[in-house]
N, C-alpha and C positions, 0 to 999 in steps of 0.2 A: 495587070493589077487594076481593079474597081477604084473608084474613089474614095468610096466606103475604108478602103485597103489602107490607101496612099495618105487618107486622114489621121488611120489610126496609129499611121507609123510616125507622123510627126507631130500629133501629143503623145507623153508619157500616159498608159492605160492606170488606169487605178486599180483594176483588175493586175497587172503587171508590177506595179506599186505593192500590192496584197501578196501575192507571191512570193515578190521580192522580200517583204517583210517575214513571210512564213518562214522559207528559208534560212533566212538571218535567226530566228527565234528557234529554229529545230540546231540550226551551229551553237546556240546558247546551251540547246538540249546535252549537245555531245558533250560539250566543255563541262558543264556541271557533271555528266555522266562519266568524263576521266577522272576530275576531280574527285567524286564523289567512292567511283571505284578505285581508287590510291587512298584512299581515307578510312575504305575497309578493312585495309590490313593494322589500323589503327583501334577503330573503332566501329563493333558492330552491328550500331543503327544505323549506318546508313546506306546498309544494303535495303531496307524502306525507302529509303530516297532512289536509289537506286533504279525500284522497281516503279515506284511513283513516276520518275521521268522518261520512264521506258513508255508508259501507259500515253506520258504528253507527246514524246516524239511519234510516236504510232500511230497518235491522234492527229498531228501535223501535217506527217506523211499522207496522211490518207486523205488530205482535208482535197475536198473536192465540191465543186458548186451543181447543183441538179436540175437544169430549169424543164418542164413540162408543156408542151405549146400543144394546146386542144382546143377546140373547138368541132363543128358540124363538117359535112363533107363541103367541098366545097369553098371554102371560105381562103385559101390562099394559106396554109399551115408549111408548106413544103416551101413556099415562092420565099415564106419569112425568114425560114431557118439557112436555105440559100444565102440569102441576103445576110444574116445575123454570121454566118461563117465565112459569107465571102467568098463562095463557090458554087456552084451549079452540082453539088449531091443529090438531094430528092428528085426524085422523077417527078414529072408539074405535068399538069394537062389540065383541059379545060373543065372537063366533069369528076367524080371520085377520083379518086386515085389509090392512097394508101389505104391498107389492107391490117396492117400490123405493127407492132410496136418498135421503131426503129433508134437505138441510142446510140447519138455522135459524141463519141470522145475525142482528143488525142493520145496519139501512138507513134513510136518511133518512128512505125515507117507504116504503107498503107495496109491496111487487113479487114475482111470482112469476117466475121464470125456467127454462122445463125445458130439460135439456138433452139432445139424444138423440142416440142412439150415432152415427150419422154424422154428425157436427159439427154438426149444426144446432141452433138456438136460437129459442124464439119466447117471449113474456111471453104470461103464461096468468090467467086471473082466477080466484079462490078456488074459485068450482063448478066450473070443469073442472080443480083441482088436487085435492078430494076425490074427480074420481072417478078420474083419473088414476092417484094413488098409493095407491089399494084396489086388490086384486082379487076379483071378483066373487063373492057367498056362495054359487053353485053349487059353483067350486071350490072355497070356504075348510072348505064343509059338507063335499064329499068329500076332502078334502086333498088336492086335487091340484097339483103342482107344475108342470103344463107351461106353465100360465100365466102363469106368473115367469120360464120360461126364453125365453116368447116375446114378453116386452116389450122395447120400442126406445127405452126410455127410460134414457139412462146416468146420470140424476140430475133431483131438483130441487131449486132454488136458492129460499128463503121467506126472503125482506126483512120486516125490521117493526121499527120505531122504539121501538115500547114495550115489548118482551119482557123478563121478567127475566133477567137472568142473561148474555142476550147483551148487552142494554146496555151492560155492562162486559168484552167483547171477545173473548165466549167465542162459538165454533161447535157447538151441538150436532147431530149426525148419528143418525138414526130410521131403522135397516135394517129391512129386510123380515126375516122368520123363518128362520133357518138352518138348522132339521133338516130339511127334505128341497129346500131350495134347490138346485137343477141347478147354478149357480155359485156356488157357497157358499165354493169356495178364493180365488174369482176377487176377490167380494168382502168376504170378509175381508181381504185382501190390499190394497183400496182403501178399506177400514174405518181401519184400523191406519194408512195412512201420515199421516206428519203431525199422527199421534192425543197428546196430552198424557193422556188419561184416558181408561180402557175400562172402560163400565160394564155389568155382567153382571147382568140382571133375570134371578128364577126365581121360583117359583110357593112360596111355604107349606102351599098344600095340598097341592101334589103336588111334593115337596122334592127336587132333584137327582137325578132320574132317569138311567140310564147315559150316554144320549144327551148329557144335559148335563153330566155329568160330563169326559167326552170333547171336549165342546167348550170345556168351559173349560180343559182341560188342552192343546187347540190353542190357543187364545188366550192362554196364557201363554208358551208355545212362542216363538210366533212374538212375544210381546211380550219379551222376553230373546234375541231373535236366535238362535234355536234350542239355546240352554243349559237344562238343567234344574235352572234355580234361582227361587227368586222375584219377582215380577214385582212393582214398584214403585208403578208405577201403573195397577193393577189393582183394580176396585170389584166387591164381589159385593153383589148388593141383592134382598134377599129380601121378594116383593112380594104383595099381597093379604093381609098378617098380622088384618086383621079376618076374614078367613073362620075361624080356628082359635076355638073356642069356647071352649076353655079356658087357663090360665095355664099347665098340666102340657104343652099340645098345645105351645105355643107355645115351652115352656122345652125339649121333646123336640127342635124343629126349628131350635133356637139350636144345640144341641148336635152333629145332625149336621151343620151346616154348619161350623161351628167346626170339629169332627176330622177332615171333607174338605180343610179349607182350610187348616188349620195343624196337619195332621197329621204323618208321617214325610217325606212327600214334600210339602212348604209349597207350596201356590198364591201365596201372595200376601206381600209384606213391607210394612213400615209398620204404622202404628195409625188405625185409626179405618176400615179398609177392607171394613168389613163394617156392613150395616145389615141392620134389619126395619123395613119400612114397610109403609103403605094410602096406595098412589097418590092408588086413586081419593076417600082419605077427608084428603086432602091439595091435592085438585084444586080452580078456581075455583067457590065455591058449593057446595061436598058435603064441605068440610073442619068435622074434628072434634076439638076441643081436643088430646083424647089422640093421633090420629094425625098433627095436625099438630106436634104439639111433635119425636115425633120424627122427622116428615119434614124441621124444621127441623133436625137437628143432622145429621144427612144430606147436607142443603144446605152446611151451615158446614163439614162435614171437606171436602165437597168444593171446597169455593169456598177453606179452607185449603188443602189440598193444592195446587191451582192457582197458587195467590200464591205460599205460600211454597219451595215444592217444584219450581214450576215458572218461574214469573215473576218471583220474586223473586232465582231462579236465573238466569236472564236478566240481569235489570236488572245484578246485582252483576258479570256475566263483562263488560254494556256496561261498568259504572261502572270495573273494572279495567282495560278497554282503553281508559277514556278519560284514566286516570290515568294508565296507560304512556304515552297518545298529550300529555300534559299535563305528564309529566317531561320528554319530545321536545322541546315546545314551551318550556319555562321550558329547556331544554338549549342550543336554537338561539337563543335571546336572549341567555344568560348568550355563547355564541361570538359572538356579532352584537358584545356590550359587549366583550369579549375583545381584541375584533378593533380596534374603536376605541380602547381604551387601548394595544393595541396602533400602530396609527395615530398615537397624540399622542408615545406614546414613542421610535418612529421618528424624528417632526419634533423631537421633544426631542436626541434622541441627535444627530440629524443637526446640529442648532444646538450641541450640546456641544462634537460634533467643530470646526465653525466655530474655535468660542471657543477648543479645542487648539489648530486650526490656526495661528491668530495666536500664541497663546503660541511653538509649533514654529517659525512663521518669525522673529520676534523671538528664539528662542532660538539658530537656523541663522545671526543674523547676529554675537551673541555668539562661537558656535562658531567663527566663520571666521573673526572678526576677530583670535580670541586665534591661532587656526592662522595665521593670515597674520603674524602680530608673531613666532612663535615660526618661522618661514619666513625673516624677514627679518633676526629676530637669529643664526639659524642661518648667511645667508649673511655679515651682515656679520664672525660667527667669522671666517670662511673668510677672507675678503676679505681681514680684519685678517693672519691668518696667513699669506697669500700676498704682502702688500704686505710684511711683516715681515721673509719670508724673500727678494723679492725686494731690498730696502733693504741685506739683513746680503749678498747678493751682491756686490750694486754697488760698498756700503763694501767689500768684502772684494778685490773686482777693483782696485782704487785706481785705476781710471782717470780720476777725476776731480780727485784729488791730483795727478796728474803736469799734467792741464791747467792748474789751477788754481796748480800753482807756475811753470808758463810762465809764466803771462797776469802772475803777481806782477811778473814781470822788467819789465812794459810799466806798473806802477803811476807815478802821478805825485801831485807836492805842490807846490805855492807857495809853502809855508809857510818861514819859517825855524826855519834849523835851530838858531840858538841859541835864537831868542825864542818862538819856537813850536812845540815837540817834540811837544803832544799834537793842537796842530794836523795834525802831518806824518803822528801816530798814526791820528787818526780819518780822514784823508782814505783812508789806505793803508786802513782795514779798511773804511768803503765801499762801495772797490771789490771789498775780499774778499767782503764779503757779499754785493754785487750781482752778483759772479763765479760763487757759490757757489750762489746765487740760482736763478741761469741753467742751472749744470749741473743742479742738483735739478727743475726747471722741465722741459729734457730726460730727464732720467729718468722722472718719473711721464707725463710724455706718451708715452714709451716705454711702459711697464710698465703704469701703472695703468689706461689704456684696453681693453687686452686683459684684463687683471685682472676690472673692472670689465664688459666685455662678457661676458664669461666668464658670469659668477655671476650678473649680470642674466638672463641666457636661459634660468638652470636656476632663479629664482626667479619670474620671468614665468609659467615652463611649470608650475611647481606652482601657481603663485595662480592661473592661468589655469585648471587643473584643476577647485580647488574652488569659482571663480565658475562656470566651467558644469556643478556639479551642482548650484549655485545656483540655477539658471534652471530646469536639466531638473526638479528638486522642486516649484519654484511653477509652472510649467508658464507659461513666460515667452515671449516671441517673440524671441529672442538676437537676430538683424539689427534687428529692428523697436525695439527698445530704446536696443541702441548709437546706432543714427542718433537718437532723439531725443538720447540723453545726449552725441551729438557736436555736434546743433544747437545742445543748451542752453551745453556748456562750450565749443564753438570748440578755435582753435589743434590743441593735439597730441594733444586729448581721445580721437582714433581711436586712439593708441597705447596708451592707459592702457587701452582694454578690447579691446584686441586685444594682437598679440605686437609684438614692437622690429622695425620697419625701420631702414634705415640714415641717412637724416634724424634721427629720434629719438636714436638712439646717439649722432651725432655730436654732436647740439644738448646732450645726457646729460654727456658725454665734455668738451665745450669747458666747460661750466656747471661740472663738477666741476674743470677743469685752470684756465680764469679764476680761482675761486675761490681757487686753490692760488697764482698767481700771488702776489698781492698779500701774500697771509696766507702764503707763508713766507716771502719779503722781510721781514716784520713780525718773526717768528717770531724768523728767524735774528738780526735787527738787537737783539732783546732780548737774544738768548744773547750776540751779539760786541758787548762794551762800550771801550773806550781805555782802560781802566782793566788791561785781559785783557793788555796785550802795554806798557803802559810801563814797567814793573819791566825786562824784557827791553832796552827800547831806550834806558834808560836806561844799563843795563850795556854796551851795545853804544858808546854815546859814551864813557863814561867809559874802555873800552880802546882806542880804535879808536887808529890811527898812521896813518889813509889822507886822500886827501883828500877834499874835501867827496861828490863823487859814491858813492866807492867807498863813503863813511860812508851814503847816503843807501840804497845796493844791501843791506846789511846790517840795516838797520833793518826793510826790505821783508822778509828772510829772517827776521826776529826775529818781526815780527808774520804772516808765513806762518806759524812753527813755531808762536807762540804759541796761533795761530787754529785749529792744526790739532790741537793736544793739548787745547783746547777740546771742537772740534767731537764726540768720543766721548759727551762730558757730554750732549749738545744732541743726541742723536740720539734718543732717545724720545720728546722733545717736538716733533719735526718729524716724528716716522711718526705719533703719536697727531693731530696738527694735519691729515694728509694722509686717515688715516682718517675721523677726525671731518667733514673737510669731504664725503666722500667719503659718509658715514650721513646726512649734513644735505642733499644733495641730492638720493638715493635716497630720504629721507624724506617731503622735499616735493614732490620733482615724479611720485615712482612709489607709495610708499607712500600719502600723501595721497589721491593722484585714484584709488587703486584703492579704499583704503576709502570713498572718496565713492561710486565706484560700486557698491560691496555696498549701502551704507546707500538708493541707489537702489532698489536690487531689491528689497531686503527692506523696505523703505518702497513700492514698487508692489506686491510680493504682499499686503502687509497691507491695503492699500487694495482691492483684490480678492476680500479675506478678507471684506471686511468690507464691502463693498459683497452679498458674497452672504451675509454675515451677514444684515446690514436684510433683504434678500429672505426667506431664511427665517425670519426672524422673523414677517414680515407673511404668509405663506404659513401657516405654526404658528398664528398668530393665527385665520387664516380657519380651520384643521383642528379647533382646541380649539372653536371657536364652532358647527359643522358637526358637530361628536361630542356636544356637549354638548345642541344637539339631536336628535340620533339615541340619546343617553342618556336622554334625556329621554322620548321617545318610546317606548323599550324600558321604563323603569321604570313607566309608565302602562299596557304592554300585560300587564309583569309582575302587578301589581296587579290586573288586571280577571281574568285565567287564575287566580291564586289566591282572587279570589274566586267564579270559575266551582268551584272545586277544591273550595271551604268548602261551596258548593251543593250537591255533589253527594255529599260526604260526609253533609250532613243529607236531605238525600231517602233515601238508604240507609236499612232497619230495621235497629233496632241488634237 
């Protein structure tokens, strides 16, 4: 083991550090990559993400460091890379040596691979790769270049497990000599690509010659994309510094390199991109305190530069696009949960409206019912004021006076006339009132049928109205209802939810005229009392000069008049008697059965209501149970992303 070896094993490499770091950033990779593919089956953005972190981990995987060490023949290119690896690989000798393009990697285990310019490939053992990659000291003695332009060799590929430097992910590349290489453009141009660091060996003894001047001012060139500015990562390393004998020789060749290199026209930018070293006093086994110390700070600008210039420049653009790709994913979760409270709130709402619903039909039966009473009180106005004005007709016609004083002429008594006057009274009025009875009896069977049919058909046709927006609101089956509510009530129960035939009317019509019957016989028999007409027929005996009949004819005319200056008094209470019976049967047998039938309906929506009430309830049930774990599930995936997130903030150098 070199010292070189034994130093780097007992600091921590940064280079080692960056790896380490890489590592730990591409295990962030995976983890969001489970996460992300368990999240699929949920939701399918983020199979974007998905593909997004495939692109960073590929990117990780591959990340790999390139460094270039070129310079002229001669100048100790082979002795550096030795050194820089910590093994005696490149064949060294004193004049030319390499021939072609040789890149050290590591590899599991040791492997040569050449590759040559017609796509072929063969694994080569280490003597046929030193003599491969020499070319021969005839030409190297006379410099001659044709023997570089007639190699078939487009590279070789050197695997090895234990190198320094590549251990930790770096490529170094060992060109052949550029000053009078035949394709010298050709492979500069396959130097540089893919190159992280270009390191430029020159001689101490013989310090920047034009030639090299020239090529380092191509190498910069093309290392800034053909701008003339400074080139970032560009190394000038000034090699063989033990050949200068003195501190004056050596502080002389500090100086012209420095005012070539950061002079008016700056080769190079950054700090630390200049060295003096002794390769070979740096190399395994021929290292000397004083050259290896500073071929070690050589190695550390450059193994900085790499990390943090270069790799750590990486890691942080992965660490940002896995941050963006990690707000994405904490985004599509936060919309996943969105979406499920969304979800509960729906079956919420959809159950709230339920619960209106029933308040709205229990409120639609309120509404109709008072519409329907202020419906009915509206007709029986009407009614009242039609039978009113029909009544002040009739009275006013007096055709019922002139009957009514006929029919007096045919009255009879048994009674006597001296012992019995109020006998002969009450008989006569009787018959007035069951006379009287009679015509009123024909009058409202006249009148108040038509009356009465009248107002029915135009208060049917409104209540009829608003029970079927009754039905059309609760979304009711109108036929299919009626018949059961005709099954359940029988009899006329068809009329009550449909319109008046003429059965109905008539059965209406007799109901209201029977009723009248009895009750204004009653009616009238309270207003005409014996009491109304004896004043009268007493004064009528007390003049009379006739005999008994002519006396008995008189009395008749006493209690007609008296009955009949009565009867004005008694006419309010016989139209309000005719009405009333008239509201008390419209009440019960139309009014009644028609509110029985709203409280039907609105008693069947409710139960509809509320039958899909229970359902949605039980349905909300299963969705909150169904969310809560798909809430659940998200909060666990949330958690595991923020602590991939905490991860990858601490792998970062602050």
């Amino acid at each position: 083991m070199t010292n070189l070896q034994g130093n780097q094993q007992r600091r921590v490499s940064s280079l080692a550090e960056f790896q380490k770091s890489r590592k730990e950033l591409d295990k962030s990779c995976n983890q969001l990559f489970k996460i992300f593919q368990e999240g699929n089956q949920h939701n399918s953005q983020f199979i974007t993400l998905i593909t997004k972190i495939g692109k960073v981990s590929k990117k990780l995987q591959s990340q790999r460091f390139r460094i270039a060490v070129v310079g002229e023949f001669s100048r100790g290119k082979s002795t550096l890379i030795n050194a820089l690896v910590g093994e005696d690989i490149q064949p060294v000798r004193a004049i030319a040596c390499n021939r072609t393009i040789t890149v050290l990697k590591h590899g599991l285990q040791k492997r040569i691979v050449c590759h040559y310019k017609n796509g072929r490939q063969e694994n080569i053992s280490y003597e046929q790769y030193k003599v491969l990659v020499t070319i021969s000291k005839e030409a190297a003695r006379e410099y001659r270049s044709d023997e570089l332009g007639r190699s078939e060799i487009e590279e070789i590929i050197f695997e090895h497990p234990d190198l320094e430097l590549c251990k930790n992910g770096v490529e170094i590349v060992d060109s052949p000599g550029l000053n009078e290489h035949p394709h010298r453009a050709a492979i500069t141009q396959k130097l540089l690509k893919d190159t992280d660091a270009v390191i430029f060996i020159t001689n101490a003894s013989h310090i920047l010659p034009q030639g090299e001047r020239d090529l380092i001012h191509d190498f910069r060139n093309q290392l800034c994309g053909g701008k003339n500015e400074p080139a970032n990562n560009f190394f000038i390393v000034v090699n063989k510094l033990d050949q200068l004998d003195s501190e004056e020789d050596k502080q002389d060749v500090k100086e012209v390199v420095e005012k070539f290199v950061y002079g008016q026209n700056p080769i190079i930018a950054g700090e630390n991109r200049v060295h003096f070293i002794s390769a070979l006093k740096a190399s395994p086994g021929k290292s000397e305190k004083q050259y290896l110390k500073i071929f070690q700070e050589f190695y550390c600008s450059l193994e900085n530069f790499l990390t943090s210039e270069r790799g750590f420049v990486e890691i942080k653009q992965s660490a940002t696009t896995l941050e963006v790709i990690i707000e994405s994913g904490l985004n599509i979760l936060q919309e996943l949960e969105n979406d499920l409270n969304c979800k509960i709130k729906a079956s919420e709402v959809e159950k709230q409206k339920l619960i209106e619903q029933i308040g709205e039909v229990s409120g639609q039966g309120i509404r109709i019912r008072i519409q329907i009473q202020k419906l009915m009180s509206k007709m029986m106005d009407k009614v009242k004021q039609e039978v009113c004005e029909a009544w002040k007709q009739w009275v006013k016609e007096g055709s019922w006076e002139e009957t009514l004083r006929k029919k007096s002429e045919q009255w009879n008594s048994d009674k006597n006339l001296i012992l019995d006057q109020k006998g002969i009274v009450t008989d006569y009025l009787n018959q007035f009132i069951r006379e009287l009875s009679e015509e009123i009896n024909k009058w409202t069977d006249k009148n108040i049928k038509e009356i009465v049919k009248h107002n029915l058909e135009i208060l049917d046709k409104e209540v009829n109205h608003e029970i079927k927006s009754l039905y059309k609101k609760n979304n009711i089956d109108e036929q299919k209802f009626h018949k059961r509510f005709n099954d359940e009530y029988g009899g006329f129960a068809s009329s009550y939810t449909g319109g008046f035939g003429g059965d109905f009317l008539n059965y209406l019509i007799g109901t209201i005229l029977g009723g009248l019957v009895g009750l204004l016989g009653y009616v009238v028999a309270l207003s005409f009392t014996p009491a109304v007409a004896l004043g009268a027929v007493a004064a009528v005996i007390g003049a009379s000069t006739f005999g008994i009949n002519s006396i008995y004819d008189q009395i008749k005319k006493a209690v007609f008049e008296e009955c009949k200056k009565q009867f004005p008094k008694e006419e309010k209470q016989i139209v309000d008697k005719i009405i009333e019976q008239i509201n008390s049967v419209i009440s019960k047998q139309i009014f009644h059965f028609k509110l029985k039938l709203i409280d039907e309906i609105i008693g069947q929506a409710i139960l509809t209501c509320e039958a899909c009430l229970e359902i949605q309830e039980r349905e909300h049930a299963k969705i909150v149970d169904k969310c809560d774990v798909e809430k659940a599930w998200i909060c666990q995936k949330r958690r595991e992303i923020e602590q991939v997130q905490k991860n990858i903030e601490a792998i970062l150098p602050s």
